[in-house]
MIFIGU-293699 format. One record per residue (C-alpha): residue in one letter; x, y negated, z negated. Coordinates in steps of 0.5 Angstrom, whole numbers, plus 2048, in hexadecimal, padded with zeros to 3 digits. Each point is the difference from the previous one (the first is absolute). Layout:
<sites>
aXYZ ...
</sites>
This chain:
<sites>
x9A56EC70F x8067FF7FB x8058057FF x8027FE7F9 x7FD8037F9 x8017FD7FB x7FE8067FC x7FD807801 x7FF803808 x7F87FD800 x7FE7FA805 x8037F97FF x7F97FE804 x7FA8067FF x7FC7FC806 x807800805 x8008077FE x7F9801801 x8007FD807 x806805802 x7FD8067FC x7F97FF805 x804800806 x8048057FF x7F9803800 x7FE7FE806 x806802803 x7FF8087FE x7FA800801 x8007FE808 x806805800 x7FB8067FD x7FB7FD806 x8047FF805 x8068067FF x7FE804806 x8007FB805 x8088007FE x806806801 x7FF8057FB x8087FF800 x8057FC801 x8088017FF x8037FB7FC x8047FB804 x8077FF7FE x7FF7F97FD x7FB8037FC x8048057FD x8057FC7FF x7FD7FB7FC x7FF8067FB x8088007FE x7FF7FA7FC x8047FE7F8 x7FB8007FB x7FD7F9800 x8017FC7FA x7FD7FB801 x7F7801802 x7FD7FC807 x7FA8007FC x7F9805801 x7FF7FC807 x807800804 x8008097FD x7F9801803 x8027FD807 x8068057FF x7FB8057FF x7FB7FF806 x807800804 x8058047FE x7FB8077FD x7F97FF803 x801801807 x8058067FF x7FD8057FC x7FE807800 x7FA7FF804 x7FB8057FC x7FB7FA800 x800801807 x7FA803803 x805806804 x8048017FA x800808801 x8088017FE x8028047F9 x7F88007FD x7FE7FA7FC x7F97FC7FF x8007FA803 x7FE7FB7FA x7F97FD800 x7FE7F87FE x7FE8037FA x8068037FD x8047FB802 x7FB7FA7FC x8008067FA x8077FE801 x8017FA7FF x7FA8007FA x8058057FD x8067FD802 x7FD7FA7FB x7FE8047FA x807803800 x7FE8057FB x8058067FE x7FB807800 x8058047FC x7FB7FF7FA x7FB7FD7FC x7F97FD7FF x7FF7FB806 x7FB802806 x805802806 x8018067FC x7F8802800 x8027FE807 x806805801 x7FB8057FC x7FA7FF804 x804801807 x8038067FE x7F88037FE x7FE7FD806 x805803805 x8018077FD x7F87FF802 x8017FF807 x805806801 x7FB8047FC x8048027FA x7FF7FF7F8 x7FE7FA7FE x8028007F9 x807802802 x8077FC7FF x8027FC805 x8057FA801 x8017FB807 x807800802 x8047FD806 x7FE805805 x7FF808801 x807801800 x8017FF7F7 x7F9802800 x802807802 x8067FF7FC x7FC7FE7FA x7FC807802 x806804800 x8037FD7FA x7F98027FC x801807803 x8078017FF x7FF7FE7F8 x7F9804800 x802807803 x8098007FD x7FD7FC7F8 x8017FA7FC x8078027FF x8027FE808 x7FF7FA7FC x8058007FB x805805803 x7FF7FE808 x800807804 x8068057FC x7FD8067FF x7FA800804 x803803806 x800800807 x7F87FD802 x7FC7FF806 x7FC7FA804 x7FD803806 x7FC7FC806 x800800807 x8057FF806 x7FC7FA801 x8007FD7F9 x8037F9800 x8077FF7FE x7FE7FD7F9 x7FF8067FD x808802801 x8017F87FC x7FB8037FA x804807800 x8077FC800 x7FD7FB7FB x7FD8057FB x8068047FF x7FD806804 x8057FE806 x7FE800808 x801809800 x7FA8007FB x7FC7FD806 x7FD806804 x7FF7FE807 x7FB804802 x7FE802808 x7FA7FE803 x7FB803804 x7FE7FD808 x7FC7FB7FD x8067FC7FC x7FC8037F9 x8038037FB x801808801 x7FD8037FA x801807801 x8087FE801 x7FF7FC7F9 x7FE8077FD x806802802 x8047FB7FE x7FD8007F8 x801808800 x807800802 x8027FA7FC x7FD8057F9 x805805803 x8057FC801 x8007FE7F8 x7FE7F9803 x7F97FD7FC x7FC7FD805 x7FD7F97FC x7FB7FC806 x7FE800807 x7FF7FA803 x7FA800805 x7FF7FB805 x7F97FC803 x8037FC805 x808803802 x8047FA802 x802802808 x7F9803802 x7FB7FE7FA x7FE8087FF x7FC8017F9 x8038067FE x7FA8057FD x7FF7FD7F9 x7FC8067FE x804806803 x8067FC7FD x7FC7FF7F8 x7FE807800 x807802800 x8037FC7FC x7FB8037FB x801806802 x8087FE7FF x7FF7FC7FA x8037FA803 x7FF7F97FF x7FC7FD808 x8027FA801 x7FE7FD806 x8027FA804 x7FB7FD803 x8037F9802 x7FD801807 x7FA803800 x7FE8017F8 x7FA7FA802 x7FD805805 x7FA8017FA x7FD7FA802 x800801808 x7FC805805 x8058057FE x8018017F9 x800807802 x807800801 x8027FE7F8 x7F98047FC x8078047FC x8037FA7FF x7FC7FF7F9 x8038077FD x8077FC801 x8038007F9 x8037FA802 x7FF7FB807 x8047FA804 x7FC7FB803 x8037FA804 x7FA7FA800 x8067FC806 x7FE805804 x7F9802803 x7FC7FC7FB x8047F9802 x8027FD7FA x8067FB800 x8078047FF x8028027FA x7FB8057FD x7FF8087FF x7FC8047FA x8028077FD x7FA8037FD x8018067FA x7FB8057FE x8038007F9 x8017F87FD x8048047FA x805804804 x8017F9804 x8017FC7FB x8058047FC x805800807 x8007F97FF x7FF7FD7F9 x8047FB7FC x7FE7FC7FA x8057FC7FD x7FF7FC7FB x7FE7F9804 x7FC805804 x7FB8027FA x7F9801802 x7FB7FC7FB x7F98007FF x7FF7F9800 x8027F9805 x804801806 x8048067FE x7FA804800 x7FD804806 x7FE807800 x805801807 x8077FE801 x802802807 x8077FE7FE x8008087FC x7FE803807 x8067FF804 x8067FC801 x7FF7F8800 x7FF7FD7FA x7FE7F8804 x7FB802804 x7FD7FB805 x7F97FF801 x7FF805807 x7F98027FE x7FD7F9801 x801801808 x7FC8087FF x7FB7FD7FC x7FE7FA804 x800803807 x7FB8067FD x7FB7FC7FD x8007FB807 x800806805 x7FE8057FC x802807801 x7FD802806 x8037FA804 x8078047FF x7FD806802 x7FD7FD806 x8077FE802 x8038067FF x7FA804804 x8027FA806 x808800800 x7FF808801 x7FC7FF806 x8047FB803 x8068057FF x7FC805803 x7FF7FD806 x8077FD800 x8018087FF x7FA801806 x8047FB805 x8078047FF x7FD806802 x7FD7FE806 x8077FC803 x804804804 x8077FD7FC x7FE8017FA x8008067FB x7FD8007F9 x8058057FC x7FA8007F9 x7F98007FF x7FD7FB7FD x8007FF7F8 x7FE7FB7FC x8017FA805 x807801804 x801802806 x807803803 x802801807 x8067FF805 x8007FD807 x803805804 x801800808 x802805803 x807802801 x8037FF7F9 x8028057FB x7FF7FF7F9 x8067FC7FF x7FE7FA804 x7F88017FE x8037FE7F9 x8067FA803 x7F97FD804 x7FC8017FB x8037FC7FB x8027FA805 x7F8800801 x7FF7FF7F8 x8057FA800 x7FE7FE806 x7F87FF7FE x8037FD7FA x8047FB803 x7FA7FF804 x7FD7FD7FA x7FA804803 x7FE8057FB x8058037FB x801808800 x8058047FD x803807802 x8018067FC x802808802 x7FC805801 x802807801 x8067FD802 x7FE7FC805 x8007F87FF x7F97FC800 x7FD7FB801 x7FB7FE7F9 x7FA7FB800 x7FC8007F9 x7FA7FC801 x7FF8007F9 x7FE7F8801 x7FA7FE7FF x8017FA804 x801804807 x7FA800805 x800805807 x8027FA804 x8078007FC x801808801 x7FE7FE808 x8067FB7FF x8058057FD x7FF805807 x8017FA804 x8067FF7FD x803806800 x7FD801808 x8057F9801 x8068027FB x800808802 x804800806 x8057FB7FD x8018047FA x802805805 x8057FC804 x8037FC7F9 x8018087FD x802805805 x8057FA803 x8037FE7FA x7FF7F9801 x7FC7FA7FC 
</sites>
């Protein structure tokens, strides 16, 4: 294919590029079938790394030649979360499905800030339809976003305006005094980013213990609230977790929503994890989360769609919008053409282009159904139950952590070593199952104590794959003993 154009950046030749664009379909489309007969990792060789460290081209090789570099230089190195045992940090796996909407909206290429056009009635309908699946208010506020961590700042900002006033606005925090944001121990870490960004400042953000179980201590968060009054500190929000970021625990949604109404607080909860678990066998575990004033849900996690896509949900429309909205002249609403519409996602949070995440949601709900999604939910937990099960039963092996969600936290630890060196092994053992392209597994702290941590929230993972994983960590355990106490590698 022709690199030159004479103008504008389409084809020179539309049946060139046609026969480029089939086969690089084809290309991913075996990549998806046959991915876990690959590693699910592979360092990058040093060639390759260098190869990144080139000027800025000022002159194109054309669509083919940019392909090629592609398919060799970023294909076969990436993260691996399309593997069928990725269980590292906790991210979905994608899905065909997905993948096609992307291309589909990739195309389209519509801006989802405003307007009267159809991938906005998609975006609405997404929102109802998750807010249905976790239970909550159909008819409450909602906006897709980049993922649970803007999801929960978007929560925090509402509440932050809701509960200190519309001149937080216009004045920032001078004159409000010293506020407080509460949530467990086990929160994840975005939570001090959103009290940092929000001016309240990461000593608003209260930690509170948690219980055996890794679940938040209510009688402790009483204490906390009580205390902060006396001391002349306002207490603005607690942030309850469904799905802690180390274990998975759900933290008791209606103990903390009786509280907060008891307290008059704002109940947020970060429900990245397991907020979904409305639609599995265990929806249970989340029945207080529809009396949240507001919700984070991550849609790349458990419910598998491709990065980049998270949701906050907001009781009350009106006290959303009113954190966010700006309607400058050259964004006036009308009432006829295509600046009509009733909703413009662009007054309920920070971005004003915004891309075109829904298409991803919507298409893999109406393909799957709903239930499909909570099928795989109900199969990951199980394969990590029996992961747990297995650890349990081997003689070298120690679980530091019930089972929440679908994680599983444990240690390797033959006898004759103290803490310390647990720790030293331990994390050999992680990077030497990465480096084995096996599996990817991450390591986290517990109590102290460093762990091993596998989230099977892949809905690519079979029993065989976990089978796997143990065999591995039988064949690497004692070499990750020898590299971490010698000090040798």
């Amino acid at each position: 294919m022709s690199a030159e154009r004479p103008e504008g950046l389409d084809p020179a030749d539309w049946d060139d590029f046609r026969a480029l664009a089939h086969r690089a379909l084809d290309d991913l489309v075996d990549r998806l079938e046959h991915r876990r007969d690959e590693p699910v990792w592979r360092p990058l060789p040093h060639e390759v790394r260098a190869s990144f460290d080139g000027p800025l081209p000022r002159e194109g090789i054309g669509v083919e030649a940019a392909y090629a570099e592609v398919m060799t230089r970023v294909a076969p190195y990436t993260m691996g979360n399309d593997h069928a045992r990725f269980w590292g940090w906790y991210m979905g796996a994608g899905t065909p499905v997905g993948n096609l909407a992307d291309l589909v909206a990739s195309v389209l290429n519509p801006n989802l800030g405003g307007g009267d056009h159809a991938p906005v009635l998609v975006e609405q309908q997404v929102v109802r339809w998750c807010a249905e699946a976790v239970g909550y208010p159909t008819d409450a506020s909602g906006l897709l976003v980049s993922g649970a961590s803007e999801a929960n700042l978007v929560g925090l900002a509402v509440a932050r305006s809701a509960v200190l006033g519309p001149g937080v606005r216009t004045d920032g925090l001078a004159g409000t005094g010293r506020v407080a944001v509460y949530a467990s121990a086990e929160v994840h870490s975005c939570h001090r980013k959103s009290c940092e960004v929000l001016g309240l400042g990461e000593a608003a953000l209260r930690l509170v213990p948690v219980r055996d179980d890794f679940t938040l201590d209510v009688d402790a968060l009483a204490e906390a609230v009580a205390a902060d009054r006396a001391a002349g500190i306002r207490p603005l929000a607690v942030v309850a977790t469904a799905g802690t970021i180390n274990t998975g625990a759900v933290d008791d949604l209606d103990a903390v929503a009786d509280l907060c109404a008891r307290e008059g607080l704002w109940m947020h909860v970060d429900g990245a994890i397991g907020g979904f678990l409305g639609l599995s066998g265990r929806a249970d575990l989340v029945r207080g989360l529809a009396r949240a004033d507001s919700v984070a849900l991550d849609l790349h996690k458990w419910m598998q769609a491709p990065i980049d896509v998270g949701l906050v949900l907001v009781r009350d429309e009106a006290a959303h919008r009113a954190t966010f909205s700006v309607v400058p002249a050259y964004l006036r609403h009308a009432t006829r053409g295509l600046a009509a519409g009733d909703v413009w996602f662009n007054e309920y949070g920070i971005d004003l282009t915004r891309g075109f995440r829904a298409l991803r949601v919507w298409m893999a709900l109406l393909a799957h159904g709903a239930d499909a999604h909570g099928a795989v939910m109900d199969r990951t937990t199980a394969l990590a139950h029996r992961l747990a099960d297995r650890v349990d039963d081997h003689p070298l092996l120690e679980r530091m952590a019930p089972v929440g969600c679908d994680i599983v936290c444990f240690r390797y630890r033959p006898d004759g070593l103290d803490d310390e060196q647990l720790d030293a092994v331990n994390r050999e053992l992680v990077l030497l199952v990465q480096e084995s392209g096996v599996a990817i597994v991450t390591e986290t702290a517990l109590s102290g104590r460093l762990a091993v941590r596998v989230a099977i929230g892949n809905h690519r993972t079979r029993a065989e794959d976990v089978d796997l994983f143990l065999e591995a960590l039988e064949r690497l355990g004692p070499q990750a003993v020898t590299t971490a106490t010698s000090g040798a590698r």
